[in-house]
N, C-alpha and C positions, 0 to 999 in steps of 0.2 A: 504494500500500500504506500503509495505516496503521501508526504508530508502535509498537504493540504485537504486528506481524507482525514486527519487528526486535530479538526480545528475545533477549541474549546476543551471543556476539561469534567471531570466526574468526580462527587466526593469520594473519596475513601479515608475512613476515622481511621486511627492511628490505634483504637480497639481492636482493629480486624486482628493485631497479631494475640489477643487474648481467646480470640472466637475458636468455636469449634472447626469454623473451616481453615485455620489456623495449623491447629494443632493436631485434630482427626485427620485430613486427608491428606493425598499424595500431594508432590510439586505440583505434578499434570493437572490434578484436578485443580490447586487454587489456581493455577495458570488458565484454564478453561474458564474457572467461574469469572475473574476480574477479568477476562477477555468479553464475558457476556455480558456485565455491567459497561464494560467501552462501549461494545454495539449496540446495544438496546438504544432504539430511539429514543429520544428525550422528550418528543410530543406526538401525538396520533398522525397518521396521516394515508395514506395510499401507497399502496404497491401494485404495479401491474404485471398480469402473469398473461400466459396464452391462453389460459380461459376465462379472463377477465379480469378486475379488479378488486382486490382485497384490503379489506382495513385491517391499517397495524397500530394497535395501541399505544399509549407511550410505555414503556417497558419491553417491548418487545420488538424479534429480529428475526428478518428470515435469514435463513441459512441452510447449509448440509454437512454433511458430519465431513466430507472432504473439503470443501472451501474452508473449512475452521480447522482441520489437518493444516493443509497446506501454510496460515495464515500463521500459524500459532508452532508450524515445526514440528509437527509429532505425527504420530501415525492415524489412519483413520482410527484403528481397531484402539489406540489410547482416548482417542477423541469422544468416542461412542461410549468406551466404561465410561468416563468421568461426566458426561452426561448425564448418565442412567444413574450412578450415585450421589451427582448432586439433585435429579429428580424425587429420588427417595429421600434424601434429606430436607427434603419442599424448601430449596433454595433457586427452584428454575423448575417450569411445566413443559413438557414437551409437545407440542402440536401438529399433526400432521394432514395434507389432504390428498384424499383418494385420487390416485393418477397425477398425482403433484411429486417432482424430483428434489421438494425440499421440507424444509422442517421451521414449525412457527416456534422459534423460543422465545418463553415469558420469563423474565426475572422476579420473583414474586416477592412485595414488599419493595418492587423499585421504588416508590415514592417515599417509604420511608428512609431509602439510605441517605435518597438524592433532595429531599426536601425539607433537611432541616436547616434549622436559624443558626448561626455559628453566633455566639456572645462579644467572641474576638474580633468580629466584622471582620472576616476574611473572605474572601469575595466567592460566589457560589455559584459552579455552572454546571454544564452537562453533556452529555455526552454529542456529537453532532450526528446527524442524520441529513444526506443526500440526494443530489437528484441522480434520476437514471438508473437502468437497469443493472440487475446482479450479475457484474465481471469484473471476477480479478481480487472481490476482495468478499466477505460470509456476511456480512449484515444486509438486511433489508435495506433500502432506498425510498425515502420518502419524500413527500413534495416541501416540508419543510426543511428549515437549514438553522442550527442552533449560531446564534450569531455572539454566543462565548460571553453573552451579558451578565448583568450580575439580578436580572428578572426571576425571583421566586415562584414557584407554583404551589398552588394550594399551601401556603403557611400551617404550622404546625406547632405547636407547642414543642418543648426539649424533650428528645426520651430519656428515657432511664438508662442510665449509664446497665452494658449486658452483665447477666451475672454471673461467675469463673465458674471454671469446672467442679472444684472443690463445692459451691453452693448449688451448682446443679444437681452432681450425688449424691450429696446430702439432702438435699429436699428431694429429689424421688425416693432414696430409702423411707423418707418416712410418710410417704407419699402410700408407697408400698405396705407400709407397716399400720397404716392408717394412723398416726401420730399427728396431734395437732398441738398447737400454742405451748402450754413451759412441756410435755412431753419428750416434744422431739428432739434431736438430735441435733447439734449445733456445730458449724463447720470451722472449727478453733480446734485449739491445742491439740490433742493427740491424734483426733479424729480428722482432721487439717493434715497433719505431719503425716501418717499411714497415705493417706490420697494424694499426697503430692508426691511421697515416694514410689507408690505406685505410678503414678502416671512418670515419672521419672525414668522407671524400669520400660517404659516402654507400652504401657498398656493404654488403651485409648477410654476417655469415659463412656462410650457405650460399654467397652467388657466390664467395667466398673456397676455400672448399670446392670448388664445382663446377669452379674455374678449376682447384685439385691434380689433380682426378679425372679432367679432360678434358687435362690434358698429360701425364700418367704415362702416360693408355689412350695417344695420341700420339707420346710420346719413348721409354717407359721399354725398347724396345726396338731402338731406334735408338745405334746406339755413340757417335756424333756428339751429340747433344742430348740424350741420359741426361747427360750434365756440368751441364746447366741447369738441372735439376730442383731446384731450390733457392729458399729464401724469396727468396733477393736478384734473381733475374731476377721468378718468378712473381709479388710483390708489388710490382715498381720500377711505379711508376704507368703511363707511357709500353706497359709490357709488361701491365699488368693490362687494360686499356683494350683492349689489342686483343685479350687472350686472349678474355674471357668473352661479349662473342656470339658468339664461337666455339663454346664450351662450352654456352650456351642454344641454340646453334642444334643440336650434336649430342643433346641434351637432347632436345628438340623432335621429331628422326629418331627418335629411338627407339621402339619398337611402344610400345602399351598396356599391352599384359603384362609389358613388362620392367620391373625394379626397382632403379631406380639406385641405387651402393651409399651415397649421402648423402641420399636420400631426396628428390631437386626435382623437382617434378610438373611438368610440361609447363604446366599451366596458372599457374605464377607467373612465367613467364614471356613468357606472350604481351604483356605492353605492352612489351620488348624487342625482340619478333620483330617488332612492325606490328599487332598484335594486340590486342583489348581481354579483360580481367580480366572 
């Protein structure tokens, strides 16, 4: 792409490196995902195909899994996983139409990245979107053209700064454990120090996750082993290590159609099971 396909610019918080798409996924995939917050339009507008004309929302881009190869340097067959997993993690929808050679992607929750109030007044734009047909480069083309202002849309109150992993598995544990107000489990001292070393060693907070979800179905009705249920057994390393192919393996059992309540697809775990990704 040429220099002048890159005109104006897109938020990205200085948060992203706390986020799950941070820390859970590959290169390739955060490479693909900040490649689809580039292309996503920044306002609605028209795309014309050979059987007609289609409306593209602001967020969204047309594309095919090889113009976004080619675009981005990787292969289709990387292009297409990281797709598919950041679809599963509802960070991008995928769209496609019958006898159509391409694919609508939605970025979902673009308007919360890209339309917040910065306090600092630091000047806020968005991504550009073009005229003419799709050549040469993966995003859709639209009749608008971001002219890199500092024009807000739809204004918004400030979010909530995100909140870390450590508070993430902590509130599903007790989430899972049905624990509310002074009950639950609090994400400090010890219970902090186990989770961070875990995720240290390598393990991502879904298996953190999967490990809560797979002893509670387990214990939580067992009189004897309901007393374990606690950060300090489930996260003690020695105890983490043997829970979770445990956990990937009942993962694994489960039909197709069930819907695990922390969202792990059977297939991000096949290089656990003996399996290839």
């Amino acid at each position: 792409m040429g220099a002048g396909q890159h005109s104006g610019f897109v938020v990205i918080h200085r948060q992203i490196f706390d986020s799950g798409l941070w820390r859970q996924f590959s290169p390739a995939d955060f490479k693909v995902a900040i490649a689809c917050i580039v292309f996503a339009n920044w306002k609605s507008g028209k795309w014309h195909t050979s059987s007609g004309i289609i409306e593209i929302e602001r967020g969204q881009f047309v594309t095919s899994t090889q113009k976004l190869a080619d675009d981005l340097k990787l292969t289709r067959k990387t292009v297409r996983g990281s797709l598919q997993r950041l679809s599963r993690a509802e960070f991008l929808k995928l769209g496609t139409n019958t006898g159509q050679k391409f694919t609508i992607v939605t970025v979902l929750n673009y308007c919360k990245y890209q339309d917040q109030s910065d306090n600092t007044d630091q000047t806020m734009g968005y991504s550009r979107a073009t005229h003419g047909p799709l050549t040469g480069h993966s995003r859709a083309t639209i009749e608008q053209v971001n002219k890199g202002t500092r024009e807000q849309v739809n204004k918004q109150q400030p979010l909530k700064p995100p909140k870390g992993d450590v508070e993430i598995v902590v509130e599903y544990l007790n989430a899972q454990l049905g624990r509310t107000g002074a009950a639950c489990f609090r994400p400090r001292g010890k219970t902090r120090e186990l989770i961070e070393a875990r995720l240290a060693d390598g393990a991502l907070v879904r298996d953190l996750r999967m490990v809560c979800w797979h002893r509670v179905r387990e214990w939580k009705d067992d009189e004897q082993m309901a007393k374990f249920l606690r950060p300090s057994t489930l996260f003690r390393r020695s105890k983490f290590e043997e829970y979770l192919p445990q956990a990937a393996a009942a993962v694994a059992e489960q039909k197709p159609e069930t819907k695990d309540p922390h969202k792990v697809s059977r297939e991000d775990y096949k290089p656990l099971l003996g399996g290839s990704r």
